[in-house]
N, C-alpha and C positions, 0 to 999 in steps of 0.2 A: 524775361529779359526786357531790359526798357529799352524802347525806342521813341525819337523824335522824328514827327513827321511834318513836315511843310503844308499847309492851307495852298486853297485853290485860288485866286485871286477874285475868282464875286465873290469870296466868303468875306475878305477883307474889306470889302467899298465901304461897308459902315466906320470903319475905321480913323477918326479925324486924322491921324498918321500917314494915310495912305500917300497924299499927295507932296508931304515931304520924302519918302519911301520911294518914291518915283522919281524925284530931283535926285537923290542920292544915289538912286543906281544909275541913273542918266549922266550925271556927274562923274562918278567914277570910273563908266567905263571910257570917258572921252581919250583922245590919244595924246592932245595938248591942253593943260589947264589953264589958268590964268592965274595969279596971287589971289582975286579973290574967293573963285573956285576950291583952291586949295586949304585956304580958309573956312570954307563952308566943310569940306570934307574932315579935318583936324575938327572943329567943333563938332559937328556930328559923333565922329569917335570917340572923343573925350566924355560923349553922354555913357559909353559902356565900361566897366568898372574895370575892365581887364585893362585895354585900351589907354585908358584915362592914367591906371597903376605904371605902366609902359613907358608912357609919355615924360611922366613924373620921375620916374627912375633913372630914365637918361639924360634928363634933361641935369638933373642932381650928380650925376656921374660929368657932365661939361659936354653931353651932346648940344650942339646949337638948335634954334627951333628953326633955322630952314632946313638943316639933314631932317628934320621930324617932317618937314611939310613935301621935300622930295622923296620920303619913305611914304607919306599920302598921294603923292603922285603916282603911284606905281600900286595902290592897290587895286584891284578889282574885284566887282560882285559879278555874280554867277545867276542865271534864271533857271530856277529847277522848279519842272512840274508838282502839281497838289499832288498829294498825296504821296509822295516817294521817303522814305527812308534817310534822314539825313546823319543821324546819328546811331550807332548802337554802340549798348553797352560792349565796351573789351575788345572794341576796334581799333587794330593794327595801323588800319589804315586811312584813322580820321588826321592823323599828323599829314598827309596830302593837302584835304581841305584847309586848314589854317594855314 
C-alpha cells in the first residue's frame, strides 16, 4: 500500500525553501492579515498546480480576486510530527485534511 510520510525538520535545514516554508506557515496561521500578507499567501498557492487550476477556474466563472484572497484568508497549515503517515492509499478520510 503506498504511503506518504512527512520529514523531520533538521532533515529539511538544507533545504534553500525552508525559510520561505516558514513565512508561509507563520503567515497563514495569523488570525488578521494584511493585503499584503494575503498576497504573499495567493502567490504562494498559485506555485501548486491544483491551487493555481482553482484559482483560474473561478476566476473565468466571474469569481472576483478578493473572494479568492478572503478564501486565502481563511486557510490554514497544520504542524505534523516526522515521520507520521499523511497520506494512504484508499483513504476515506483524507477529504478532512483538504
Amino acid at each position: 500500500m503506498n504511503q506518504i510520510y512527512s520529514k523531520p525538520l533538521n532533515e529539511t535545514c538544507d533545504n534553500p525553501q525552508l525559510h520561505d516554508a516558514i513565512k508561509m506557515f507563520l503567515t497563514m496561521n495569523k488570525e488578521n492579515h494584511t493585503r499584503e500578507e494575503l498576497h504573499y499567501i495567493l502567490q504562494r498557492m498559485e506555485e501548486l498546480p491544483y491551487f493555481k487550476q482553482l484559482v483560474s477556474e473561478k476566476l473565468q466563472k466571474g469569481t472576483q480576486r478578493n473572494d479568492i484572497l478572503e478564501l486565502c484568508s481563511r486557510l490554514r497549515v497544520e504542524y505534523i510530527k516526522g515521520e507520521q503517515v499523511l497520506f494512504q492509499e484508499n483513504d476515506t478520510q483524507m477529504i478532512n485534511f483538504i
